[in-house]
C-alpha positions in Angstrom: 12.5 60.5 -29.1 15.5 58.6 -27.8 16.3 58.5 -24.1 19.1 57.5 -22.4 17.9 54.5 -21.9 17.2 53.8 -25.4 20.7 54.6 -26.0 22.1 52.2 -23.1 20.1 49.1 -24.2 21.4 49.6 -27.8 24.8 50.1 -27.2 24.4 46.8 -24.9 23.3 44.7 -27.8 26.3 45.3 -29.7 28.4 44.3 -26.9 26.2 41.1 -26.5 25.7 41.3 -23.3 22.3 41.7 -21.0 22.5 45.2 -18.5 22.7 45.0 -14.5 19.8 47.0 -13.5 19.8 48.0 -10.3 17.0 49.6 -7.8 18.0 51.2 -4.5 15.5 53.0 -2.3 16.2 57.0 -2.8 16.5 58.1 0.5 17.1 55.1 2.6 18.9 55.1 5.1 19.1 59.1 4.9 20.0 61.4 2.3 23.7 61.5 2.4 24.5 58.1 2.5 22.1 57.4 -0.9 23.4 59.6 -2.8 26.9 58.1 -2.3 25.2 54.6 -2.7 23.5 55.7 -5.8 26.7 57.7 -7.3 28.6 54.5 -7.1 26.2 52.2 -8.4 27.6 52.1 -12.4 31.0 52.3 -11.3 30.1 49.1 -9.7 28.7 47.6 -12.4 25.2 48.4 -12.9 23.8 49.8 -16.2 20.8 51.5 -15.5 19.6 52.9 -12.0 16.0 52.5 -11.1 15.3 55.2 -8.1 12.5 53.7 -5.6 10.1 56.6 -4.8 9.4 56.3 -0.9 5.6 55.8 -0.2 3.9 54.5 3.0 1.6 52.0 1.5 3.8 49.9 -1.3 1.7 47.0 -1.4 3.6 44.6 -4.2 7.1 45.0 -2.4 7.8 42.3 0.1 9.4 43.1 3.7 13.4 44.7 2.6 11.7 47.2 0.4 8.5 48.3 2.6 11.1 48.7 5.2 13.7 50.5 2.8 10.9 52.6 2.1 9.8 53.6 6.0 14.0 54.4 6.7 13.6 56.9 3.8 10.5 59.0 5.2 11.3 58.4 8.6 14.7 60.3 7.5 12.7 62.9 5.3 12.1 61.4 2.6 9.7 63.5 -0.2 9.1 63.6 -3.4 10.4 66.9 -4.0 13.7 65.2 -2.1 13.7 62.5 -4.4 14.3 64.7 -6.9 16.9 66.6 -5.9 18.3 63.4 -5.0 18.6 62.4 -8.5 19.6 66.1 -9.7 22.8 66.0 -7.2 23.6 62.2 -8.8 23.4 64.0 -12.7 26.1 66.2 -11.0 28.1 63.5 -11.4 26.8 61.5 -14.3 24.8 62.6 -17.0 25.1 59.1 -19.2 23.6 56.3 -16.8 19.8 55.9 -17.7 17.6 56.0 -14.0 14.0 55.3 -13.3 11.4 56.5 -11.1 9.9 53.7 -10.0 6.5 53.4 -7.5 3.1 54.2 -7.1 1.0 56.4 -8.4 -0.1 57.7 -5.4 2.4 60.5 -4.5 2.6 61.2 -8.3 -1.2 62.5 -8.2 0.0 64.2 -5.1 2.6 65.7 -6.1 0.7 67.1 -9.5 1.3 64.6 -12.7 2.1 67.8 -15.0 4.3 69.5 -12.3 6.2 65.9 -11.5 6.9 65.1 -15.6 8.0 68.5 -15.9 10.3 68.3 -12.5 11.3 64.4 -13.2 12.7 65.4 -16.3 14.1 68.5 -15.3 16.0 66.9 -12.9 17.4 63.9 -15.3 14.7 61.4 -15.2 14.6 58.9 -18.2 11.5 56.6 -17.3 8.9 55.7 -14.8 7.7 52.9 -13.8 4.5 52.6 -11.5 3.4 49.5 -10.4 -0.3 50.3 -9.7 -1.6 51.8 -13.1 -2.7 49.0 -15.6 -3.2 49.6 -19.3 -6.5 51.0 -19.4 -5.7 54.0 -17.1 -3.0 55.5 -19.9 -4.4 58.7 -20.3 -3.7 59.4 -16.5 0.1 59.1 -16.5 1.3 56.9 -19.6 0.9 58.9 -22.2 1.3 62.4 -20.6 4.9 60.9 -19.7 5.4 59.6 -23.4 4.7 63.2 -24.4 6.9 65.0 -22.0 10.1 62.7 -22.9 10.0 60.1 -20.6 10.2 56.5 -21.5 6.7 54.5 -19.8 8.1 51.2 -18.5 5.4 48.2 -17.9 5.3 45.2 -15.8 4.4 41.7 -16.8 3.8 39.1 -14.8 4.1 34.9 -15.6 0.0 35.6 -16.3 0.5 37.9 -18.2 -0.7 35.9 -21.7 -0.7 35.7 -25.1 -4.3 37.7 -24.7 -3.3 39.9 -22.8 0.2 40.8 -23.8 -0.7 43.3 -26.7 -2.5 45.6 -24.9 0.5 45.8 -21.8 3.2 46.4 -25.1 0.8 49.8 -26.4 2.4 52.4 -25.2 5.4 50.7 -23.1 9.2 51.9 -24.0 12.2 52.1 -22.5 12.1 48.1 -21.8 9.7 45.3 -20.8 9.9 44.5 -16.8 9.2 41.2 -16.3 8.4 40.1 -12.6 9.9 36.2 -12.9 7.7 35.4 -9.4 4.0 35.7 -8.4 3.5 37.8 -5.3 5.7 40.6 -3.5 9.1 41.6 -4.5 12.2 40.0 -3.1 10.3 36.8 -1.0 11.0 33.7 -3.4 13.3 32.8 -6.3 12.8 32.9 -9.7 12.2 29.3 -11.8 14.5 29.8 -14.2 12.8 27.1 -16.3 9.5 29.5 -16.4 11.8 32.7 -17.1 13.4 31.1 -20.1 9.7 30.0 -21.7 8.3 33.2 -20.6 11.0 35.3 -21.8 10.6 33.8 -25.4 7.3 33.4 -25.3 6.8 37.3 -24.5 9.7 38.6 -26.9 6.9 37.2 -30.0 4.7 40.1 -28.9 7.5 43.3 -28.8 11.0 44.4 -29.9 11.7 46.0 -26.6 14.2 44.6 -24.8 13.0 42.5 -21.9 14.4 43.0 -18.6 13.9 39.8 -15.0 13.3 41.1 -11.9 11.7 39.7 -8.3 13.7 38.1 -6.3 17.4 38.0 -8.0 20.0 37.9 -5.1 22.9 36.3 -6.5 25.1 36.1 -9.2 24.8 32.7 -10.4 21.2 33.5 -10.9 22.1 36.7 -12.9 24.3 34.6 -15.1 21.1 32.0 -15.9 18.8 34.9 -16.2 21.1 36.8 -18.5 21.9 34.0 -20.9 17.9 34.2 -21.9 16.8 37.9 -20.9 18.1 41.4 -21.9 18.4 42.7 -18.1 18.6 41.2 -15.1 17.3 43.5 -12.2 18.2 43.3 -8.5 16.4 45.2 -5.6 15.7 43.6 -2.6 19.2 42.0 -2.1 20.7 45.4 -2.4 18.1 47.1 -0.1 18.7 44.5 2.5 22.4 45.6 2.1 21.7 48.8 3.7 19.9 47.6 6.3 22.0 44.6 7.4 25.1 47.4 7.4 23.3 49.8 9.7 23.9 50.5 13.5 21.4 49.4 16.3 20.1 52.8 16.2 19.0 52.7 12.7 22.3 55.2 11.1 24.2 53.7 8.6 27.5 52.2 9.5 31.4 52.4 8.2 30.7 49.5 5.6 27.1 50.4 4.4 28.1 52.4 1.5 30.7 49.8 0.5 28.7 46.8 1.2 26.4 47.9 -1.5 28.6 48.8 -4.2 30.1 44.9 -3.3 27.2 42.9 -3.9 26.7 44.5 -7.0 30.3 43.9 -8.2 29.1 40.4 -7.9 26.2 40.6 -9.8 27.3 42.1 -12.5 30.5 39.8 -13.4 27.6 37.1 -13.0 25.8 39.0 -16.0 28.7 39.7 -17.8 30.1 36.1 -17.2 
Protein backbone atom coordinates (compact mmCIF):
# COMPACT_ATOMS: atom_id res chain seq x y z
CA UNK A 1 0.00 0.00 0.00
CA UNK A 2 1.38 3.34 -0.92
CA UNK A 3 -0.56 6.52 -0.01
CA UNK A 4 -0.22 9.79 -1.09
CA UNK A 5 1.75 10.49 1.56
CA UNK A 6 4.14 7.85 1.00
CA UNK A 7 4.50 9.28 -2.38
CA UNK A 8 5.04 13.01 -1.18
CA UNK A 9 7.71 12.23 1.38
CA UNK A 10 9.65 10.20 -1.32
CA UNK A 11 9.46 12.49 -3.93
CA UNK A 12 10.75 15.07 -1.15
CA UNK A 13 13.91 13.17 -0.46
CA UNK A 14 15.07 13.37 -3.88
CA UNK A 15 14.70 17.00 -3.94
CA UNK A 16 16.59 17.19 -0.55
CA UNK A 17 14.51 19.02 1.08
CA UNK A 18 12.20 18.56 4.42
CA UNK A 19 8.07 19.14 3.69
CA UNK A 20 6.00 22.18 5.27
CA UNK A 21 3.28 20.41 6.98
CA UNK A 22 0.61 22.38 7.80
CA UNK A 23 -2.55 21.86 10.28
CA UNK A 24 -5.58 24.22 10.06
CA UNK A 25 -8.78 23.61 12.05
CA UNK A 26 -11.50 22.21 9.46
CA UNK A 27 -14.19 24.32 10.03
CA UNK A 28 -12.88 27.31 11.76
CA UNK A 29 -14.00 30.12 11.41
CA UNK A 30 -17.08 28.67 9.23
CA UNK A 31 -17.29 26.47 6.42
CA UNK A 32 -16.72 28.69 3.49
CA UNK A 33 -13.90 30.53 4.54
CA UNK A 34 -11.87 26.97 5.34
CA UNK A 35 -12.31 25.54 2.52
CA UNK A 36 -10.74 28.56 0.71
CA UNK A 37 -8.04 28.52 3.56
CA UNK A 38 -7.42 24.90 3.13
CA UNK A 39 -7.59 25.01 -0.95
CA UNK A 40 -4.74 27.51 -0.87
CA UNK A 41 -2.63 25.95 1.62
CA UNK A 42 -0.02 23.97 -1.09
CA UNK A 43 -0.16 26.68 -3.41
CA UNK A 44 1.28 28.46 -0.54
CA UNK A 45 3.80 26.25 0.15
CA UNK A 46 2.78 23.58 2.27
CA UNK A 47 3.28 19.81 1.40
CA UNK A 48 1.02 17.95 3.22
CA UNK A 49 -2.42 19.19 4.98
CA UNK A 50 -3.25 17.82 8.35
CA UNK A 51 -7.17 18.59 8.79
CA UNK A 52 -7.93 19.26 12.72
CA UNK A 53 -11.17 17.34 13.59
CA UNK A 54 -13.30 19.84 15.86
CA UNK A 55 -14.02 18.26 19.40
CA UNK A 56 -15.15 19.96 22.55
CA UNK A 57 -12.70 18.48 24.99
CA UNK A 58 -8.99 18.60 23.12
CA UNK A 59 -7.02 18.34 26.01
CA UNK A 60 -3.22 18.37 24.55
CA UNK A 61 -3.87 21.61 22.33
CA UNK A 62 -3.01 24.79 24.05
CA UNK A 63 -5.42 27.96 23.93
CA UNK A 64 -5.26 29.00 19.59
CA UNK A 65 -6.35 25.52 18.85
CA UNK A 66 -9.13 24.76 21.68
CA UNK A 67 -10.38 28.02 20.53
CA UNK A 68 -10.04 27.16 16.73
CA UNK A 69 -11.79 24.28 17.61
CA UNK A 70 -15.05 25.98 19.64
CA UNK A 71 -15.29 28.69 16.24
CA UNK A 72 -15.67 25.44 14.16
CA UNK A 73 -18.73 23.82 16.13
CA UNK A 74 -20.08 26.91 17.19
CA UNK A 75 -20.36 27.40 13.21
CA UNK A 76 -21.57 23.73 12.67
CA UNK A 77 -18.86 21.98 12.75
CA UNK A 78 -19.38 17.78 12.53
CA UNK A 79 -17.74 15.14 11.64
CA UNK A 80 -19.83 14.24 8.81
CA UNK A 81 -18.97 18.24 7.76
CA UNK A 82 -15.49 17.60 8.12
CA UNK A 83 -15.66 15.27 5.61
CA UNK A 84 -17.25 16.84 3.11
CA UNK A 85 -14.98 19.54 3.89
CA UNK A 86 -12.14 17.54 2.66
CA UNK A 87 -14.24 15.94 -0.32
CA UNK A 88 -14.98 19.65 -1.77
CA UNK A 89 -10.87 20.37 -1.23
CA UNK A 90 -10.18 16.80 -3.52
CA UNK A 91 -12.36 18.83 -5.96
CA UNK A 92 -9.62 20.79 -6.46
CA UNK A 93 -6.57 18.71 -5.67
CA UNK A 94 -6.32 15.12 -5.76
CA UNK A 95 -2.17 14.98 -5.17
CA UNK A 96 -1.58 16.89 -1.75
CA UNK A 97 -1.53 14.18 1.05
CA UNK A 98 -4.13 15.48 4.21
CA UNK A 99 -4.55 14.05 7.65
CA UNK A 100 -7.22 13.63 10.04
CA UNK A 101 -5.94 14.62 12.96
CA UNK A 102 -7.79 14.46 16.79
CA UNK A 103 -9.26 12.41 19.26
CA UNK A 104 -10.70 9.45 19.37
CA UNK A 105 -13.65 10.46 20.83
CA UNK A 106 -15.94 11.51 17.88
CA UNK A 107 -14.27 8.72 15.85
CA UNK A 108 -16.06 6.01 18.29
CA UNK A 109 -18.95 8.29 17.77
CA UNK A 110 -19.17 8.54 14.60
CA UNK A 111 -18.68 4.51 14.07
CA UNK A 112 -14.78 3.48 13.51
CA UNK A 113 -15.83 1.15 10.43
CA UNK A 114 -18.30 3.72 8.94
CA UNK A 115 -15.53 6.81 9.56
CA UNK A 116 -12.42 4.56 7.73
CA UNK A 117 -14.80 3.75 5.08
CA UNK A 118 -16.14 7.57 4.75
CA UNK A 119 -12.40 9.12 5.51
CA UNK A 120 -11.17 7.38 2.76
CA UNK A 121 -13.94 7.84 0.55
CA UNK A 122 -13.73 11.23 0.77
CA UNK A 123 -9.73 11.45 0.13
CA UNK A 124 -8.21 10.82 3.51
CA UNK A 125 -4.58 9.60 3.47
CA UNK A 126 -3.82 9.26 7.42
CA UNK A 127 -4.96 9.82 10.87
CA UNK A 128 -3.57 10.84 13.54
CA UNK A 129 -5.24 10.69 17.14
CA UNK A 130 -3.59 11.96 19.90
CA UNK A 131 -5.29 10.04 22.71
CA UNK A 132 -4.79 6.25 21.59
CA UNK A 133 -1.37 4.85 22.76
CA UNK A 134 0.19 1.71 21.47
CA UNK A 135 -1.50 -0.90 23.30
CA UNK A 136 -5.04 0.09 22.16
CA UNK A 137 -4.16 -0.83 18.21
CA UNK A 138 -6.74 -3.18 17.61
CA UNK A 139 -9.36 -0.30 18.31
CA UNK A 140 -8.37 2.10 15.42
CA UNK A 141 -4.62 1.47 14.29
CA UNK A 142 -4.80 -1.37 12.65
CA UNK A 143 -8.42 -1.34 11.34
CA UNK A 144 -7.13 2.05 9.55
CA UNK A 145 -3.91 0.16 8.29
CA UNK A 146 -6.29 -2.28 6.77
CA UNK A 147 -8.71 -0.03 5.13
CA UNK A 148 -5.78 2.15 3.35
CA UNK A 149 -4.95 4.66 5.58
CA UNK A 150 -1.56 5.48 6.77
CA UNK A 151 -1.59 5.34 11.14
CA UNK A 152 0.60 8.38 12.11
CA UNK A 153 2.18 8.35 15.88
CA UNK A 154 3.29 10.87 18.24
CA UNK A 155 6.52 10.95 20.17
CA UNK A 156 7.35 12.91 22.72
CA UNK A 157 11.17 14.12 24.16
CA UNK A 158 10.29 10.90 26.75
CA UNK A 159 9.61 8.97 24.42
CA UNK A 160 13.01 6.52 24.95
CA UNK A 161 15.13 4.23 23.65
CA UNK A 162 12.58 1.61 25.74
CA UNK A 163 10.00 2.75 24.61
CA UNK A 164 10.46 3.76 21.08
CA UNK A 165 9.95 0.29 19.41
CA UNK A 166 6.75 -0.38 20.46
CA UNK A 167 5.38 3.53 19.25
CA UNK A 168 7.23 2.56 15.51
CA UNK A 169 4.86 -1.07 15.31
CA UNK A 170 2.39 -0.24 13.27
CA UNK A 171 3.07 3.69 12.58
CA UNK A 172 3.33 4.81 8.72
CA UNK A 173 2.93 7.61 6.82
CA UNK A 174 5.64 9.50 9.13
CA UNK A 175 6.91 9.86 12.71
CA UNK A 176 5.33 13.14 14.54
CA UNK A 177 7.57 14.34 16.85
CA UNK A 178 6.15 16.87 19.47
CA UNK A 179 9.70 19.02 20.07
CA UNK A 180 7.92 20.54 23.62
CA UNK A 181 6.45 18.92 26.73
CA UNK A 182 2.85 20.06 27.44
CA UNK A 183 0.01 21.52 25.09
CA UNK A 184 0.45 22.53 21.55
CA UNK A 185 1.50 25.96 20.41
CA UNK A 186 2.48 27.52 24.31
CA UNK A 187 6.49 27.40 24.20
CA UNK A 188 9.27 27.01 21.63
CA UNK A 189 11.04 24.27 20.60
CA UNK A 190 15.00 23.73 21.95
CA UNK A 191 16.43 23.20 18.96
CA UNK A 192 19.48 21.72 20.74
CA UNK A 193 17.00 18.76 22.08
CA UNK A 194 15.26 18.49 18.53
CA UNK A 195 18.52 17.81 16.83
CA UNK A 196 19.64 14.92 19.63
CA UNK A 197 16.15 13.69 19.65
CA UNK A 198 15.71 13.65 16.07
CA UNK A 199 18.89 11.47 15.58
CA UNK A 200 18.56 9.68 18.40
CA UNK A 201 14.89 8.46 17.24
CA UNK A 202 15.69 8.00 13.43
CA UNK A 203 18.12 4.72 15.02
CA UNK A 204 14.76 3.11 15.83
CA UNK A 205 12.68 3.64 12.13
CA UNK A 206 13.03 4.53 8.44
CA UNK A 207 10.01 6.68 8.47
CA UNK A 208 10.61 9.99 7.91
CA UNK A 209 10.39 12.08 11.02
CA UNK A 210 8.28 15.09 11.05
CA UNK A 211 8.75 18.59 14.40
CA UNK A 212 5.81 19.92 15.53
CA UNK A 213 4.56 22.08 18.89
CA UNK A 214 5.12 25.30 18.84
CA UNK A 215 6.87 26.32 15.36
CA UNK A 216 5.77 29.90 14.52
CA UNK A 217 8.39 31.28 12.42
CA UNK A 218 10.47 30.70 9.68
CA UNK A 219 13.79 30.96 11.09
CA UNK A 220 12.82 28.12 13.32
CA UNK A 221 11.59 26.04 10.24
CA UNK A 222 14.87 26.57 8.65
CA UNK A 223 16.84 25.06 11.99
CA UNK A 224 14.28 22.42 12.35
CA UNK A 225 14.49 21.47 8.73
CA UNK A 226 18.21 21.23 8.50
CA UNK A 227 17.89 18.09 11.08
CA UNK A 228 14.13 16.77 10.65
CA UNK A 229 12.24 15.54 7.55
CA UNK A 230 9.10 17.95 8.20
CA UNK A 231 8.59 20.70 10.02
CA UNK A 232 4.85 21.18 11.14
CA UNK A 233 3.05 24.45 12.02
CA UNK A 234 -0.49 24.74 13.68
CA UNK A 235 -1.05 27.00 16.19
CA UNK A 236 0.61 30.09 14.46
CA UNK A 237 -1.64 29.50 11.52
CA UNK A 238 -4.83 28.97 13.68
CA UNK A 239 -4.09 32.11 15.47
CA UNK A 240 -4.05 33.70 11.92
CA UNK A 241 -7.69 33.23 11.58
CA UNK A 242 -8.53 34.45 14.60
CA UNK A 243 -6.31 37.53 14.89
CA UNK A 244 -7.99 38.38 11.13
CA UNK A 245 -11.58 38.04 12.38
CA UNK A 246 -14.22 40.86 13.04
CA UNK A 247 -15.40 41.75 16.62
CA UNK A 248 -18.34 39.66 16.07
CA UNK A 249 -16.45 36.57 15.49
CA UNK A 250 -16.92 36.45 11.06
CA UNK A 251 -13.94 36.36 9.32
CA UNK A 252 -12.69 39.49 7.85
CA UNK A 253 -11.33 40.80 4.16
CA UNK A 254 -7.65 39.66 5.01
CA UNK A 255 -8.36 36.27 6.94
CA UNK A 256 -8.07 34.14 4.01
CA UNK A 257 -4.91 35.86 2.78
CA UNK A 258 -3.37 36.31 6.03
CA UNK A 259 -3.10 32.57 6.24
CA UNK A 260 -1.83 31.58 3.03
CA UNK A 261 1.06 34.64 4.05
CA UNK A 262 2.38 33.23 7.00
CA UNK A 263 2.79 30.11 5.33
CA UNK A 264 4.63 31.62 2.40
CA UNK A 265 7.05 32.42 5.07
CA UNK A 266 7.41 29.28 6.49
CA UNK A 267 8.03 27.43 3.81
CA UNK A 268 10.88 29.55 2.05
CA UNK A 269 12.29 29.15 5.71
CA UNK A 270 12.15 25.21 5.02
CA UNK A 271 13.18 25.36 1.71
CA UNK A 272 16.03 28.01 2.55
Amino acid sequence: MTTRIDTRFAALKKEGRAALVTFITAGDPDYKTSLKIISGLPKAGADVIEFGMPFTDPMADGPAIQAGGLRALKAGATMKKTLALLKDFRKGDDTTPVVLMGYYNPIYVYGVEKFLKDAKAAGADGLIVVDLPPEEDDELCIPAMKAGLNFIRLTTPTTDDARAPAVFTNTSGFVYYVSVLGITGTKAPDLKSVKANVRRLKKHTRLPICVGFGVKTAEQAKAIAADADGVVVGSALVSAVADNLTRTGKPGPGTVDAVHKLVKKIAKGVRS
